[in-house]
C-alpha positions as CSV (number, residue, x, y, z in Angstrom):
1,X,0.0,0.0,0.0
2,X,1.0,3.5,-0.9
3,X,1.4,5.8,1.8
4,X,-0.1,9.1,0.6
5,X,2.9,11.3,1.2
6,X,5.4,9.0,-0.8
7,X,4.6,11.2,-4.3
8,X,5.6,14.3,-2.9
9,X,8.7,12.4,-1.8
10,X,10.0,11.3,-5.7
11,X,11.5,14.9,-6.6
12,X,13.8,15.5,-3.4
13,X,14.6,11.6,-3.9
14,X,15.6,11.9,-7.5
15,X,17.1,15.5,-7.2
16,X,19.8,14.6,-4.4
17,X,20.6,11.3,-6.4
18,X,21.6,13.7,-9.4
19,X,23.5,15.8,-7.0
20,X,25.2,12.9,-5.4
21,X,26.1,11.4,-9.0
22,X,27.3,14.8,-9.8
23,X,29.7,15.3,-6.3
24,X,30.6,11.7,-6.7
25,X,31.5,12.5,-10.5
26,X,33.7,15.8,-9.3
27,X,35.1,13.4,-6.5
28,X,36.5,10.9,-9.2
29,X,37.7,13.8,-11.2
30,X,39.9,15.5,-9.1
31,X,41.4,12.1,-7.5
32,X,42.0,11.4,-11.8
33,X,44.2,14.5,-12.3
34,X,47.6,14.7,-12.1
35,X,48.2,16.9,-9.4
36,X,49.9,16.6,-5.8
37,X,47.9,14.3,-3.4
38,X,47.3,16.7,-1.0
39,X,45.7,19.0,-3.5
40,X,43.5,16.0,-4.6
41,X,42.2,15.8,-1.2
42,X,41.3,19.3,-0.1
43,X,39.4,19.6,-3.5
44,X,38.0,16.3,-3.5
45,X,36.7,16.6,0.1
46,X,34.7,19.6,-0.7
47,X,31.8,17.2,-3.1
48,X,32.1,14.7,-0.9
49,X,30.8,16.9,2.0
50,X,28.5,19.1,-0.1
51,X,27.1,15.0,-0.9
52,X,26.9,14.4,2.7
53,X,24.9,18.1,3.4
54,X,22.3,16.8,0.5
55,X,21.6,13.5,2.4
56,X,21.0,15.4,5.5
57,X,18.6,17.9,3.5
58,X,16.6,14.8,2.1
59,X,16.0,12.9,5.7
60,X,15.0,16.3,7.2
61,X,12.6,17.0,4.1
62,X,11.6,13.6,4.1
63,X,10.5,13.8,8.0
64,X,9.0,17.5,7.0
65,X,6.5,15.7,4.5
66,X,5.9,12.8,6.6
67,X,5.1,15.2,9.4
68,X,3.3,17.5,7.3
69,X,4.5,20.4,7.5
70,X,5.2,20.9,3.7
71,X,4.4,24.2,3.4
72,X,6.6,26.1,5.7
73,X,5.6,29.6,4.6
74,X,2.2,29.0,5.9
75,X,3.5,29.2,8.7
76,X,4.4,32.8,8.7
Protein backbone atom coordinates (compact mmCIF):
# COMPACT_ATOMS: atom_id res chain seq x y z
CA UNK A 1 0.00 0.00 0.00
CA UNK A 2 1.02 3.52 -0.92
CA UNK A 3 1.41 5.75 1.75
CA UNK A 4 -0.08 9.15 0.60
CA UNK A 5 2.89 11.32 1.15
CA UNK A 6 5.41 9.02 -0.83
CA UNK A 7 4.55 11.18 -4.33
CA UNK A 8 5.57 14.32 -2.94
CA UNK A 9 8.65 12.41 -1.78
CA UNK A 10 10.02 11.29 -5.72
CA UNK A 11 11.54 14.93 -6.61
CA UNK A 12 13.75 15.45 -3.41
CA UNK A 13 14.59 11.60 -3.90
CA UNK A 14 15.60 11.93 -7.49
CA UNK A 15 17.07 15.53 -7.25
CA UNK A 16 19.85 14.60 -4.41
CA UNK A 17 20.63 11.34 -6.40
CA UNK A 18 21.62 13.71 -9.41
CA UNK A 19 23.54 15.79 -6.97
CA UNK A 20 25.23 12.85 -5.36
CA UNK A 21 26.08 11.36 -8.99
CA UNK A 22 27.31 14.77 -9.84
CA UNK A 23 29.66 15.33 -6.32
CA UNK A 24 30.60 11.72 -6.74
CA UNK A 25 31.51 12.47 -10.51
CA UNK A 26 33.71 15.80 -9.26
CA UNK A 27 35.14 13.41 -6.46
CA UNK A 28 36.54 10.95 -9.23
CA UNK A 29 37.70 13.75 -11.22
CA UNK A 30 39.86 15.55 -9.11
CA UNK A 31 41.43 12.07 -7.51
CA UNK A 32 42.05 11.40 -11.75
CA UNK A 33 44.16 14.49 -12.27
CA UNK A 34 47.64 14.75 -12.13
CA UNK A 35 48.16 16.94 -9.37
CA UNK A 36 49.87 16.63 -5.80
CA UNK A 37 47.86 14.32 -3.37
CA UNK A 38 47.30 16.75 -1.02
CA UNK A 39 45.67 19.05 -3.47
CA UNK A 40 43.47 16.01 -4.57
CA UNK A 41 42.24 15.81 -1.18
CA UNK A 42 41.25 19.34 -0.13
CA UNK A 43 39.40 19.61 -3.49
CA UNK A 44 38.02 16.30 -3.48
CA UNK A 45 36.71 16.59 0.12
CA UNK A 46 34.68 19.61 -0.71
CA UNK A 47 31.80 17.19 -3.05
CA UNK A 48 32.06 14.70 -0.95
CA UNK A 49 30.77 16.91 2.03
CA UNK A 50 28.50 19.11 -0.10
CA UNK A 51 27.14 14.98 -0.88
CA UNK A 52 26.90 14.45 2.70
CA UNK A 53 24.87 18.09 3.41
CA UNK A 54 22.35 16.77 0.51
CA UNK A 55 21.64 13.47 2.40
CA UNK A 56 21.04 15.43 5.50
CA UNK A 57 18.60 17.89 3.52
CA UNK A 58 16.57 14.77 2.12
CA UNK A 59 15.98 12.94 5.69
CA UNK A 60 14.98 16.32 7.18
CA UNK A 61 12.62 16.99 4.06
CA UNK A 62 11.63 13.57 4.07
CA UNK A 63 10.47 13.83 8.04
CA UNK A 64 8.98 17.49 6.96
CA UNK A 65 6.48 15.72 4.45
CA UNK A 66 5.90 12.77 6.65
CA UNK A 67 5.07 15.16 9.44
CA UNK A 68 3.27 17.46 7.34
CA UNK A 69 4.55 20.36 7.50
CA UNK A 70 5.22 20.91 3.68
CA UNK A 71 4.37 24.25 3.41
CA UNK A 72 6.62 26.07 5.65
CA UNK A 73 5.63 29.56 4.62
CA UNK A 74 2.22 29.00 5.88
CA UNK A 75 3.49 29.17 8.68
CA UNK A 76 4.43 32.84 8.72
Amino acid sequence: MEDKHSGKMIAPIIITSIMILYYAGFFVACMLLPMPVVLKLLLGLLPILLAGVCIFVLVERIGEIRSGEEDDLSQY
